[in-house]
C-alpha positions as CSV (number, residue, x, y, z in Angstrom):
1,X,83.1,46.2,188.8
2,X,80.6,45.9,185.5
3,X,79.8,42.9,184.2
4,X,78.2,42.2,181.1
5,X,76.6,38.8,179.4
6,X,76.0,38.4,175.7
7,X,75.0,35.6,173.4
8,X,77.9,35.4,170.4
9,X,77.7,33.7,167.2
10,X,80.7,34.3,164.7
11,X,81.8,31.8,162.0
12,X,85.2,30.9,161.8
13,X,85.6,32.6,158.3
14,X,84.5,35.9,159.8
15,X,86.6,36.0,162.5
16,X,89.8,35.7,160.1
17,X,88.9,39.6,159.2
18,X,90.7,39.9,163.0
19,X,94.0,37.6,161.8
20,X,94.5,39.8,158.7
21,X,93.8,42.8,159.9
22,X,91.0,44.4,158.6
23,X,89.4,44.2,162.2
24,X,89.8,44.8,165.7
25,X,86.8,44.6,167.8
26,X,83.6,43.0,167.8
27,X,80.3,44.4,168.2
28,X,78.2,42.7,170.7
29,X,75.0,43.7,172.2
30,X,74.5,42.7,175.7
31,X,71.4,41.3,177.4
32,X,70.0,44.2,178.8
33,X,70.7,46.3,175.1
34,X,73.5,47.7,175.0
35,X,76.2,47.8,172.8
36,X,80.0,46.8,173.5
37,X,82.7,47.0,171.1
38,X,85.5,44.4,172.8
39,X,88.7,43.5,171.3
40,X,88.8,40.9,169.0
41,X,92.4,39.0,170.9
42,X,90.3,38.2,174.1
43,X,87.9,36.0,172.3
44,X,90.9,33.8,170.7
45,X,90.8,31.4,173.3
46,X,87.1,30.0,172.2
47,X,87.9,30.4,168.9
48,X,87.4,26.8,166.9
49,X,86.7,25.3,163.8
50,X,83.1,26.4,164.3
51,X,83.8,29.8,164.9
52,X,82.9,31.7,168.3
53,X,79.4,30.1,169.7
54,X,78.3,30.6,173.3
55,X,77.2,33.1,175.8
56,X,79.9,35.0,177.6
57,X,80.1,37.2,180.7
58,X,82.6,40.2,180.0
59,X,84.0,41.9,183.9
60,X,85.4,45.7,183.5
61,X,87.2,47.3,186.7
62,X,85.2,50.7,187.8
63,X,87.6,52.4,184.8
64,X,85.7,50.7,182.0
65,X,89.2,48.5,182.0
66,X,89.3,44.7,180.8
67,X,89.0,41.8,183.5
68,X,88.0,39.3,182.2
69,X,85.9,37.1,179.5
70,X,84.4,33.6,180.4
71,X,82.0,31.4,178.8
72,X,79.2,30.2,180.4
């Protein structure tokens, strides 16, 4: 298992490039450097009026599969 923690800051205006389409994924850049590209429908459940704001913890199986995405 690989797990990943990032900081994330996205307006609420940004993220509706995901709703209509013109994006996908999000480009993060973890603590240690590096960068992820994660699909933008796993970060809709801490999506608010605010946007995205928060540091997150992102688990892939040994395949580089999603597990999960928390916030923390």
């Amino acid at each position: 298992m690989m797990t990943f923690t990032f900081p994330m800051q996205v307006s609420y205006q940004d993220f509706l490039n995901y709703y209509q389409g013109s994006i996908d994924k999000i480009e993060v850049i973890d603590c240690s450097g590096k960068t992820l590209w994660i699909h933008a429908r796993h970060f809709r459940p801490f999506l608010t009026t605010s946007g995205i704001r928060g540091h997150f913890r992102l688990q892939l199986d040994d395949n580089g599969k999603f597990v999960s995405l928390e916030q923390f």
